[in-house]
Every structure is written in C-alpha cells, then in structure tokens.
Residue frames as qw, qx, qy, qz and C-alpha x, y, z in Angstrom:
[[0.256, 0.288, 0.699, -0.603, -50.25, -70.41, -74.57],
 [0.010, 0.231, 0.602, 0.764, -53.55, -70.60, -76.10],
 [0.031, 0.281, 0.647, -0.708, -56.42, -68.81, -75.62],
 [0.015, 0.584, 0.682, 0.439, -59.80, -68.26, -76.65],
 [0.003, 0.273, 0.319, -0.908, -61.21, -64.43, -75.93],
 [0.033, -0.616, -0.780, 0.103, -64.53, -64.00, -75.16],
 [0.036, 0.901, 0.185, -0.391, -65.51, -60.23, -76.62],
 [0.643, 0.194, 0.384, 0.633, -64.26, -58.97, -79.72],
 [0.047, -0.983, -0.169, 0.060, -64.88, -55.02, -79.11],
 [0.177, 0.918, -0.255, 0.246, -62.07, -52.82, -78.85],
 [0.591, -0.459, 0.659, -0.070, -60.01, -55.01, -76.07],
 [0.861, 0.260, 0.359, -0.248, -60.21, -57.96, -78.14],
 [0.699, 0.627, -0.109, 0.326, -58.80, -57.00, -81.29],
 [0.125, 0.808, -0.497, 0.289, -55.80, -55.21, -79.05],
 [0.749, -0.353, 0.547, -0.125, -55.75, -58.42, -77.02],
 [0.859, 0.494, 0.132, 0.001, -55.67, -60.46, -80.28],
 [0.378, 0.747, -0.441, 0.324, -52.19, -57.88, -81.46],
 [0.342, -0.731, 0.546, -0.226, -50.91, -58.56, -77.78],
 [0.778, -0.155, 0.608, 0.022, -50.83, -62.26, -77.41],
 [0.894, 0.406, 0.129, 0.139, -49.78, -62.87, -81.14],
 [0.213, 0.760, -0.466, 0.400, -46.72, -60.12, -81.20],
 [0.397, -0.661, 0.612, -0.174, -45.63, -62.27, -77.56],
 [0.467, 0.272, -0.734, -0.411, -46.08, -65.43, -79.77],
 [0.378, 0.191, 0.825, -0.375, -48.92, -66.96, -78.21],
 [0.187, -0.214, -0.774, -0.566, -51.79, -68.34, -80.30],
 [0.383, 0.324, 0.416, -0.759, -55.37, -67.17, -79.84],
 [0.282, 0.156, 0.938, 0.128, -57.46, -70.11, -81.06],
 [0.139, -0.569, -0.664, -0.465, -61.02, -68.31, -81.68],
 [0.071, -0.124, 0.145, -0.979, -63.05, -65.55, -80.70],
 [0.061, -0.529, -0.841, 0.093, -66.69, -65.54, -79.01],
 [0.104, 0.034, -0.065, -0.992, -68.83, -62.47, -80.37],
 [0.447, 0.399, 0.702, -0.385, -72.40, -62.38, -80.18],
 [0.569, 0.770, -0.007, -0.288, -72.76, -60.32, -83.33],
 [0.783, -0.048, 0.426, 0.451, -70.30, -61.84, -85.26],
 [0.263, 0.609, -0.354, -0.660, -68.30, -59.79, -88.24],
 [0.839, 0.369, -0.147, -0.371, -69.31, -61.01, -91.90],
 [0.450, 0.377, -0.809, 0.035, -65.86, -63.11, -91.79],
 [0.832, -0.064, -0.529, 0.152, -65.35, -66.85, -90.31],
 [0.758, -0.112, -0.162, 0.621, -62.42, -65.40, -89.02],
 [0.302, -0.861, -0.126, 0.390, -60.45, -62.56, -87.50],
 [0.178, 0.944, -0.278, 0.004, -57.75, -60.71, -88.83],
 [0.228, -0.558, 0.778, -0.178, -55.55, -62.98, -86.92],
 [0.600, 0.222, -0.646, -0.417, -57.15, -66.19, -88.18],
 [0.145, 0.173, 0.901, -0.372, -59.17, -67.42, -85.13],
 [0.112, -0.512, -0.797, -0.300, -62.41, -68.78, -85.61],
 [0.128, -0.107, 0.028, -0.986, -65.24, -66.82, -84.78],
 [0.181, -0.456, -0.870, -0.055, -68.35, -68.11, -82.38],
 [0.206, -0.523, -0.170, -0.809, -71.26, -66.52, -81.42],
 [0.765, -0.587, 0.017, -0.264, -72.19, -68.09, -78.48],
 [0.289, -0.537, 0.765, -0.208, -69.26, -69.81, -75.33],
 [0.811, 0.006, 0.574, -0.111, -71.17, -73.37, -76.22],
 [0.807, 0.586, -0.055, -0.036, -70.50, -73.08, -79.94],
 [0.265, 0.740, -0.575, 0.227, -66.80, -72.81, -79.00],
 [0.516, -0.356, 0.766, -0.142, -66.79, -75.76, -76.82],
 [0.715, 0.046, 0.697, 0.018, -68.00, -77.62, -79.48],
 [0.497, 0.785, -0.231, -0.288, -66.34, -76.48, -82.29],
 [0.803, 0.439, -0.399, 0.058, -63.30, -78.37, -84.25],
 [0.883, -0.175, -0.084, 0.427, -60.29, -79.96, -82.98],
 [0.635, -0.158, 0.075, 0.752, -57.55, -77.75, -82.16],
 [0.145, -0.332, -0.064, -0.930, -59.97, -74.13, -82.25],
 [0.572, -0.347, -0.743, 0.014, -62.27, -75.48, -79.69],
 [0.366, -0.754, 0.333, -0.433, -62.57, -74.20, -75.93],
 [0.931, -0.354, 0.089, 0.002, -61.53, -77.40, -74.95],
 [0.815, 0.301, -0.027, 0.494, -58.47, -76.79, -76.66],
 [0.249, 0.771, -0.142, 0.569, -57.52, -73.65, -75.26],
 [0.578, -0.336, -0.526, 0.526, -55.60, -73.16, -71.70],
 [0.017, -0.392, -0.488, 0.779, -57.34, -70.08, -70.69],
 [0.049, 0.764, 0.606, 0.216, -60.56, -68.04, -71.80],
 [0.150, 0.031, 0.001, 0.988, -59.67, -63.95, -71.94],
 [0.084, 0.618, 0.716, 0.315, -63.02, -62.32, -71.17],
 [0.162, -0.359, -0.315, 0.863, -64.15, -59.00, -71.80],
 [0.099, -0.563, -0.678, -0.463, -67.80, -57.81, -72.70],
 [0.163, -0.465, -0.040, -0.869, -70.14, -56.31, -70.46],
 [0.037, -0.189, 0.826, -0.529, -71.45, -56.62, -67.21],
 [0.872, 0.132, 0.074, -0.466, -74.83, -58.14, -68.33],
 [0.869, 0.181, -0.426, -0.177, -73.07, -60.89, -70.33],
 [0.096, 0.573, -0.687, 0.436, -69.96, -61.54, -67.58],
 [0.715, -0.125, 0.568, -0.388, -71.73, -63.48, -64.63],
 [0.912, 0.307, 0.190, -0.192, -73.27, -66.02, -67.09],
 [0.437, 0.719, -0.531, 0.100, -69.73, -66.10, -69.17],
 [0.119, -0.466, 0.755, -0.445, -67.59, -67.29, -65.77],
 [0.735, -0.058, 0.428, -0.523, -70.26, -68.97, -64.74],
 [0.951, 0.294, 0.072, -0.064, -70.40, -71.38, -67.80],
 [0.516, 0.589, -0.587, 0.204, -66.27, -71.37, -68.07],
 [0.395, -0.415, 0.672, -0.470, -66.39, -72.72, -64.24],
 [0.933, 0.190, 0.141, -0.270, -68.59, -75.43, -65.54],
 [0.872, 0.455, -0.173, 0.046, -66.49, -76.15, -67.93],
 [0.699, -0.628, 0.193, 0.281, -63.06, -75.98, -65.86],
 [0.536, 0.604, 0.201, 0.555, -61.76, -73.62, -68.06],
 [0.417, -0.405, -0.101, 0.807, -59.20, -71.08, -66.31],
 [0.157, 0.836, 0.377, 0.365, -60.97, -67.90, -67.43],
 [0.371, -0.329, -0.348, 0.796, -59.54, -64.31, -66.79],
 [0.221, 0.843, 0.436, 0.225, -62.01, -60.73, -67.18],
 [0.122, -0.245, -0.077, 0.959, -61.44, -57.06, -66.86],
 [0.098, -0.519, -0.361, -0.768, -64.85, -56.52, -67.34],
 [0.081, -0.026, -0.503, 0.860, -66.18, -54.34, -64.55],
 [0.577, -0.106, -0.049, -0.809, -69.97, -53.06, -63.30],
 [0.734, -0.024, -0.610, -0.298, -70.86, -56.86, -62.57],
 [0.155, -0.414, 0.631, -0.638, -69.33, -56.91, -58.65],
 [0.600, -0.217, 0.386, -0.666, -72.58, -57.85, -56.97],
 [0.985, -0.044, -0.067, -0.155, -72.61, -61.33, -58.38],
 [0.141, 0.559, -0.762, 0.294, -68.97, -61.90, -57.53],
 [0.333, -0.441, 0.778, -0.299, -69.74, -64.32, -54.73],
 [0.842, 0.330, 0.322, -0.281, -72.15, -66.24, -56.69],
 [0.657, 0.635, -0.406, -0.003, -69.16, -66.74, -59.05],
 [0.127, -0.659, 0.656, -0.346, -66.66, -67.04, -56.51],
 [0.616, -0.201, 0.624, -0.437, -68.57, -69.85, -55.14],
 [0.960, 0.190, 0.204, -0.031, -68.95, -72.01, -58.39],
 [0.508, 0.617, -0.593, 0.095, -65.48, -71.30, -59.44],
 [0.274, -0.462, 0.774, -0.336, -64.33, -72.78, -55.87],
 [0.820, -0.047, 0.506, -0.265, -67.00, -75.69, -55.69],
 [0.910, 0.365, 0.169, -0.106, -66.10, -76.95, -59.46],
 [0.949, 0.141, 0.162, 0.231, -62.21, -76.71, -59.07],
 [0.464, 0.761, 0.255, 0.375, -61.76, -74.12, -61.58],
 [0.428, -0.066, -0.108, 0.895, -59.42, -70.82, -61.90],
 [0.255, 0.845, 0.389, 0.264, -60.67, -67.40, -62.19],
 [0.325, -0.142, 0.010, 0.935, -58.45, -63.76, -62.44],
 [0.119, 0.801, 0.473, 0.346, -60.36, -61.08, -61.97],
 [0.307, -0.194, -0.134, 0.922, -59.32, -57.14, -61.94],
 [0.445, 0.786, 0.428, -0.019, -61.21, -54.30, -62.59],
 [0.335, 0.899, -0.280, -0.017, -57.63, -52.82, -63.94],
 [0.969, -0.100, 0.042, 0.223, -54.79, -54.56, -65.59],
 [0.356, 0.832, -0.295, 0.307, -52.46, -52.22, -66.09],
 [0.736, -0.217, -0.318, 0.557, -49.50, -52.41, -64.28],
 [0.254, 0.220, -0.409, 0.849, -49.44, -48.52, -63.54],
 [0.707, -0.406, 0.111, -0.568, -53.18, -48.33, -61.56],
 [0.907, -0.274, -0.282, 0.153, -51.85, -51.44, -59.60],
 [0.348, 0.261, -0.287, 0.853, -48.52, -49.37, -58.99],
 [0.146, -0.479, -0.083, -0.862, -50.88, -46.50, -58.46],
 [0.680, -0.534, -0.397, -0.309, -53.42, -48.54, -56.15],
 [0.708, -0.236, -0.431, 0.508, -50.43, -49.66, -53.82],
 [0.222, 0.368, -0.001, 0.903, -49.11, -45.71, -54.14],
 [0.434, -0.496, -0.196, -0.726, -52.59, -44.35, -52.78],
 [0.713, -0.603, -0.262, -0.245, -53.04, -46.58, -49.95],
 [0.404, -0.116, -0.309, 0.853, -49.37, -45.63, -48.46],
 [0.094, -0.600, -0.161, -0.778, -50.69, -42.12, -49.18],
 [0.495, -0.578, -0.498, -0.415, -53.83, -42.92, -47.39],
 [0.795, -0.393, -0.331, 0.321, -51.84, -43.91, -44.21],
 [0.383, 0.149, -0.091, 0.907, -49.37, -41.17, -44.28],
 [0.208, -0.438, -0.249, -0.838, -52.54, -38.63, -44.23],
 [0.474, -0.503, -0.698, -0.187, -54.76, -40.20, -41.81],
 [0.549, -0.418, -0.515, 0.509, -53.31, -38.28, -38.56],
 [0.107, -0.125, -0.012, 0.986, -53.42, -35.21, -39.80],
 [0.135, 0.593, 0.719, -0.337, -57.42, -34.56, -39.72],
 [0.024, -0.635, 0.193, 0.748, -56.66, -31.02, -41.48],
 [0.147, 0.224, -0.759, -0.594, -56.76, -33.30, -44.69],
 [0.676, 0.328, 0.277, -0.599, -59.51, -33.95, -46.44],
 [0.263, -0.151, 0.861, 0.410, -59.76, -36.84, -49.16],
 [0.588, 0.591, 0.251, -0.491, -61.35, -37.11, -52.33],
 [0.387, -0.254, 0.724, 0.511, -61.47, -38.66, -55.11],
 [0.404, 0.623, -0.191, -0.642, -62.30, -37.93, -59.01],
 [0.471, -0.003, 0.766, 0.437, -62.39, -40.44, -62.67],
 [0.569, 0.627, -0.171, -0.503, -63.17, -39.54, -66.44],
 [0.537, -0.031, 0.775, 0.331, -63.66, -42.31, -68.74],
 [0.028, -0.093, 0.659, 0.746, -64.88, -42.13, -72.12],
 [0.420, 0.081, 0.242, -0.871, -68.63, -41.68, -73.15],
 [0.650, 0.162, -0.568, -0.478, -68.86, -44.94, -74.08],
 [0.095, 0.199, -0.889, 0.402, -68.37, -46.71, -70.81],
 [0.495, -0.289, -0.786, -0.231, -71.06, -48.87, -69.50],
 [0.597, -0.608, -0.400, 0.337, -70.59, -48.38, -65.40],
 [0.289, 0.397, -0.304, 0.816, -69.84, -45.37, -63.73],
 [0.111, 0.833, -0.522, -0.145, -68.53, -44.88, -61.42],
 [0.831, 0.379, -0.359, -0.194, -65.84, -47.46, -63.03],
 [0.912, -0.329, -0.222, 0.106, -64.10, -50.60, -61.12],
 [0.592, 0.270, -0.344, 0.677, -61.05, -49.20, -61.34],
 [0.166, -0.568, 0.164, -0.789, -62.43, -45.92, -58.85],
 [0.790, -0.411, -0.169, -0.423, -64.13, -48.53, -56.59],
 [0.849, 0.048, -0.328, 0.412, -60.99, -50.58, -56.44],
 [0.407, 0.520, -0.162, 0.733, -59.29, -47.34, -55.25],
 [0.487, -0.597, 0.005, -0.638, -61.78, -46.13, -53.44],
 [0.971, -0.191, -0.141, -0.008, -61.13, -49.48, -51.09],
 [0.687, 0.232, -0.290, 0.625, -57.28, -49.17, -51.13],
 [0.010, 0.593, -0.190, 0.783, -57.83, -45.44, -49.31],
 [0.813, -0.485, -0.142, -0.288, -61.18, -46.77, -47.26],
 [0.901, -0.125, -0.327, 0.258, -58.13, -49.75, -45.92],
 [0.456, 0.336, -0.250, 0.785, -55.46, -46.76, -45.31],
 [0.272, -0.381, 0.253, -0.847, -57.87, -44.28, -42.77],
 [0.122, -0.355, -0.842, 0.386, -59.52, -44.66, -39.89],
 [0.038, -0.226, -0.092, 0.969, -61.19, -41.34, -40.68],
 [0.552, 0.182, -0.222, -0.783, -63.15, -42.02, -43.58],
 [0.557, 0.005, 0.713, -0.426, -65.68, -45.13, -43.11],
 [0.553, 0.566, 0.608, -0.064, -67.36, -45.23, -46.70],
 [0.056, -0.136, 0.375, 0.915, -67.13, -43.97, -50.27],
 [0.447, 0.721, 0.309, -0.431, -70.10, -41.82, -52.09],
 [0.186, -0.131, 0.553, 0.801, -70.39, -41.81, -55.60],
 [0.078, 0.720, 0.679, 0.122, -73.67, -40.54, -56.27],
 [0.056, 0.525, -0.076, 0.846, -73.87, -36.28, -56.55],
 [0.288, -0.482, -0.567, 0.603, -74.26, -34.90, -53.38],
 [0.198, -0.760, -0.386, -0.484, -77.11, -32.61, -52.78],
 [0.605, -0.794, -0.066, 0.007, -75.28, -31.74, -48.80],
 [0.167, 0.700, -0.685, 0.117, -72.03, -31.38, -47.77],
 [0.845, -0.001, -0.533, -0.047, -70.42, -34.75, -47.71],
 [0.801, -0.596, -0.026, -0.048, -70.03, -36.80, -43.79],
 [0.445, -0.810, 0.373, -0.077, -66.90, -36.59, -42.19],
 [0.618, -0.089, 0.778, 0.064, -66.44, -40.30, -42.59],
 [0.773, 0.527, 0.343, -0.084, -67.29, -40.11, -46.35],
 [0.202, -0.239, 0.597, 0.739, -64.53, -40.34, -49.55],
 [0.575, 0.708, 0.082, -0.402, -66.71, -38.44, -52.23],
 [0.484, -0.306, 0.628, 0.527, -65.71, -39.80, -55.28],
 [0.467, 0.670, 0.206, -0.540, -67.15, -38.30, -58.89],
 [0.525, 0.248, 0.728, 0.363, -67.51, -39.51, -62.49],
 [0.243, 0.635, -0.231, -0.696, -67.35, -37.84, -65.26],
 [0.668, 0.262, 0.578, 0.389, -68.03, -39.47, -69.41],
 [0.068, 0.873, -0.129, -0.466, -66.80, -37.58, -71.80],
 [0.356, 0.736, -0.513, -0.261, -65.13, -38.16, -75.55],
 [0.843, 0.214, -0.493, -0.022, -62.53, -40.80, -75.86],
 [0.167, -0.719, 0.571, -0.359, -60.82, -40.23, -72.74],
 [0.721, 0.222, -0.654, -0.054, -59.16, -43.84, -71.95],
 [0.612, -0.682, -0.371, -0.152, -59.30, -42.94, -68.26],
 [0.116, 0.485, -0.304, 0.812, -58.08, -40.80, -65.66],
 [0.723, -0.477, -0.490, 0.101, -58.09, -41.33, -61.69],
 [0.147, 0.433, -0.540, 0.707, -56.88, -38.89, -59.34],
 [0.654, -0.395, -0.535, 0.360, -56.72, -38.36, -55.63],
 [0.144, 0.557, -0.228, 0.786, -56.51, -35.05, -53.47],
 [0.481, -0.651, -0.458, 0.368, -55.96, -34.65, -49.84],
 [0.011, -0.752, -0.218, -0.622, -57.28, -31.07, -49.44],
 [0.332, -0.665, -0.596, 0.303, -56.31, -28.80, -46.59],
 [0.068, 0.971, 0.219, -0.070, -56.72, -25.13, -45.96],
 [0.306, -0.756, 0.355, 0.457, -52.90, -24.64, -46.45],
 [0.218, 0.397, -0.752, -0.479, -52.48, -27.15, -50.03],
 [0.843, -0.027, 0.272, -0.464, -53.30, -30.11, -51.66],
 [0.301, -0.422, 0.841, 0.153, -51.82, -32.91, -52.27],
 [0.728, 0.411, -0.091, -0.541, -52.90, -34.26, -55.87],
 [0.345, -0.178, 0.886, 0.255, -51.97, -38.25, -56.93],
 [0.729, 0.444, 0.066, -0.516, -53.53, -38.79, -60.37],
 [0.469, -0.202, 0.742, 0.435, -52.82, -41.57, -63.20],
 [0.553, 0.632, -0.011, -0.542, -54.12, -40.67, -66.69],
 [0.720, 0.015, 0.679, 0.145, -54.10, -43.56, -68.87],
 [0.085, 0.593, -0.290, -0.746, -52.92, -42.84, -72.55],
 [0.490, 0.162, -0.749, -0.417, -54.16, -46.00, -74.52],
 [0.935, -0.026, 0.079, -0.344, -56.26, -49.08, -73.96],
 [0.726, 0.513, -0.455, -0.063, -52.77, -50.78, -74.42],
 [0.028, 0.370, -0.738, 0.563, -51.25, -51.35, -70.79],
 [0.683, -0.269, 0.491, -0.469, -54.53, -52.75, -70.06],
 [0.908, 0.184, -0.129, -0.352, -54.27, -55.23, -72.65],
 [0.496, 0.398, -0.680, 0.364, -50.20, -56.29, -72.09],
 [0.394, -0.289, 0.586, -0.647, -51.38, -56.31, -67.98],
 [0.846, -0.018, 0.079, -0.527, -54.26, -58.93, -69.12],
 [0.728, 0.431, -0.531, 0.054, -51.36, -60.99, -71.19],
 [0.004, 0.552, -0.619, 0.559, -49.60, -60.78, -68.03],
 [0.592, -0.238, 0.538, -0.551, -52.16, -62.11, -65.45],
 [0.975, 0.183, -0.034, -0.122, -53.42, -65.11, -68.17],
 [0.528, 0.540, -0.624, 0.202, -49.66, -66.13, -67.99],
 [0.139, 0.368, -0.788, 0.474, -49.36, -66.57, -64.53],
 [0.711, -0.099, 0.320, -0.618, -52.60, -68.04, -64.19],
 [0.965, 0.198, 0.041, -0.166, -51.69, -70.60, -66.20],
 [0.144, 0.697, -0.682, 0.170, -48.26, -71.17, -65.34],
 [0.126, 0.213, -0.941, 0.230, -49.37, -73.80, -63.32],
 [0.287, -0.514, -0.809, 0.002, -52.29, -75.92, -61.81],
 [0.008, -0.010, 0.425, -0.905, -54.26, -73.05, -59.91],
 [0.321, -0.565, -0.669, -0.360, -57.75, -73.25, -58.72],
 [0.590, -0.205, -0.193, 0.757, -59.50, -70.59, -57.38],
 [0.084, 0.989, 0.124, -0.007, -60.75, -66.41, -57.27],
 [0.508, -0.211, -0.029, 0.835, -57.25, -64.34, -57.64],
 [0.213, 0.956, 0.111, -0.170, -56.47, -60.38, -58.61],
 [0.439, 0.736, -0.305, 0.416, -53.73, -58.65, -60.08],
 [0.487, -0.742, 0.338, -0.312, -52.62, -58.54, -56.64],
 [0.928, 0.045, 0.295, -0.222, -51.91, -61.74, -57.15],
 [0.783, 0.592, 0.078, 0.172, -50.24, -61.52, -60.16],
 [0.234, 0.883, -0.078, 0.400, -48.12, -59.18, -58.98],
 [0.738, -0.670, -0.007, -0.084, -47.11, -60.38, -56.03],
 [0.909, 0.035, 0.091, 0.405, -44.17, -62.32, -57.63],
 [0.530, 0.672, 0.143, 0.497, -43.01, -58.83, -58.64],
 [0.297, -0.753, 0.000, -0.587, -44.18, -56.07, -56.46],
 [0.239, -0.013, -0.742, 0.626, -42.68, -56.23, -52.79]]
C-alpha cells in the first residue's frame, strides 16, 4: 500500500516506522512547517500544503497514493477531509476535537463518492475496551444502587479535553442504560442529575492516556480502566483500519467498528 500522511508530529513519524517495518511505502508527508530536509527519515517527500502534494512528481504525488493517513489538529482536519473528498482520495484520521463538522464532512464524502475512516481511537484495546464497557453498562443498569462515572488523563499537550476517545465511551455506556440520559464533562458546581454520566479530564505530563469507568455503590465499586502505555497501538490500529479501507472499492463514513467487525464478534 501507499500512502501519503498528512501531519508529521509525533503520530507521523511512528506512523512512518509502522507502515515501513509492515512493508508498505509512505510516498510523502504534508507538514505545514516543514523540517529543514526535502525529506523524512524514511525518504518521503515533504509538502507543506495537501495541494502541493497533489501536484507534486510522478510516483510521490497524492494522486499516486491509495490512501491519505491524517493526523493534525482539529482546526486543520475539516478542511483536510474536506479537500481529500474532492479529490477522491480514501483518507483515514484519528484526529479528534473536530466532531461538530462531522456531518458537513460526512455529506461531501458521500455526495463525491469518496472513502473516509474515522476513530477517535485506534487501538485495538479501547475498541476491546469500548465493546467491554457497554456490556458492563447493561449488566449494571437494573441495579439503580449503582452509580456510573467516568474519568481520562491525557498528556498536557493535548489539544481537546475532554478527548474523543472519553466521548466515544461516554456513548457506548449512554447506549447500555436507560438510567443515565446524558454525559457532563464540564466541573460541576452541584451534585450531578440522576440521568447524568459525569465524566472528568485531567492534563498532566506525558501521560499517553488513561480511561476508566466506576459503577459506585454504597457496598463497592466496580472499576474498568485502560491505561495506554505508548502512542504505538494507536499507530499499528491506524495501519490496520487504512488496510481494510483499502482492501477494496469502499465509499463512504466508516469507524473502527467497522474495521473490526471482520474480527470482533
């Protein structure tokens, strides 16, 4: 496969190690700030902008690549997708904080054809984990005695908080209860509604990210947490989904869910 990845931050360069160590080829990079080299480490070109890479050489090109890897920031995202839909260029992100234009993507990937994978976590154990939590959720719901709540620490460099991956969750629990109606993430100045799943953010250090769960009642609690030890499961999870997006013709919004389907019962 080849692929051109859009962000060259910390994902990037471990995306770069992932897809060359599975011997795929990763044509060129799109960085606004470019480093002083041409080139990467890995000896893909190096644009600054998603048009300079459509109309770059023969055979480092976007036209040349079967999928677009993007991960930046949820200012540049929308507009990214947006111009890889144009271009009917199968495009997958894991960047998160950008949600609210989803359907406005959704809607030109669908009208122009096009593919798009989006998660706001590729690992494959928070996708375990997600499935994990919303049995939970069900198991718990009848027993009123339990309270639910949920917690995430990410690093103090993170852009969004709280971060897609808590929202995603937060949704997986929301689907499991009839009890609770809505999640809060904002501090709470009251005690939180009946019907509410408080959920709370922490930044802090390097912490690569950490997600629990606790149904709380006056006899125990029942704690489900995943605590992520590297930035490397998300990047082998991303390798993943751009495979099976481009395994074949697909046009389209998917998720991991998706991806996973083939796997996961």
């Amino acid at each position: 496969m080849k692929v051109i990845l859009v962000g060259y931050g910390k994902m990037g360069r471990l995306l770069e190690a992932q897809f060359g160590a599975k011997g795929h080829q990763v044509l060129a990079v799109v960085e606004p700030s470019p480093p002083p080299a041409k080139t990467t480490p890995g000896g893909a070109l190096v644009y600054a902008s998603l048009g300079d890479a459509l109309g770059g050489p023969a055979g480092k090109s976007l036209k040349d690549a079967d999928a677009a890897i993007e991960f930046t920031g949820p200012d540049c995202a929308p507009g990214n997708l947006l111009f890889l839909a144009k271009e009917n260029i199968p495009a997958v992100t894991g960047t998160t904080g950008w949600y609210d234009r989803l359907p406005e993507v959704s809607r030109a990937v669908r009208d122009a054809g096009a593919a798009l994978l989006w998660s706001s976590n590729f690992s494959l154990g928070v996708n375990l984990f997600f499935r994990i939590a919303a049995h939970a959720a069900k198991l718990i719901d009848p027993f009123a005695e339990y309270d639910v709540a949920g917690f995430e620490s990410h690093h103090n460099k993170k852009a969004d908080s709280p971060s897609g991956t808590a929202k995603t969750l937060a949704g997986h629990v929301l689907a499991g209860m009839t009890r609770k109606k809505k999640a809060v993430y904002e501090m709470l100045d009251r005690p939180p509604g009946a019907d509410e799943l408080h959920y709370a953010s922490v930044r802090v250090g390097a912490v690569p990210g950490t997600h629990s769960l606790f149904f709380d009642s006056p006899a125990d609690t029942i704690e489900l947490t995943h605590t992520a030890r590297s930035r490397e499961g998300f990047a082998a999870g991303a390798v993943v989904a751009a495979l099976w997006l481009t395994a074949k013709k697909r046009a389209g919004v998917f998720t991991m869910d998706d991806a996973l389907q083939e796997i996961l019962p």
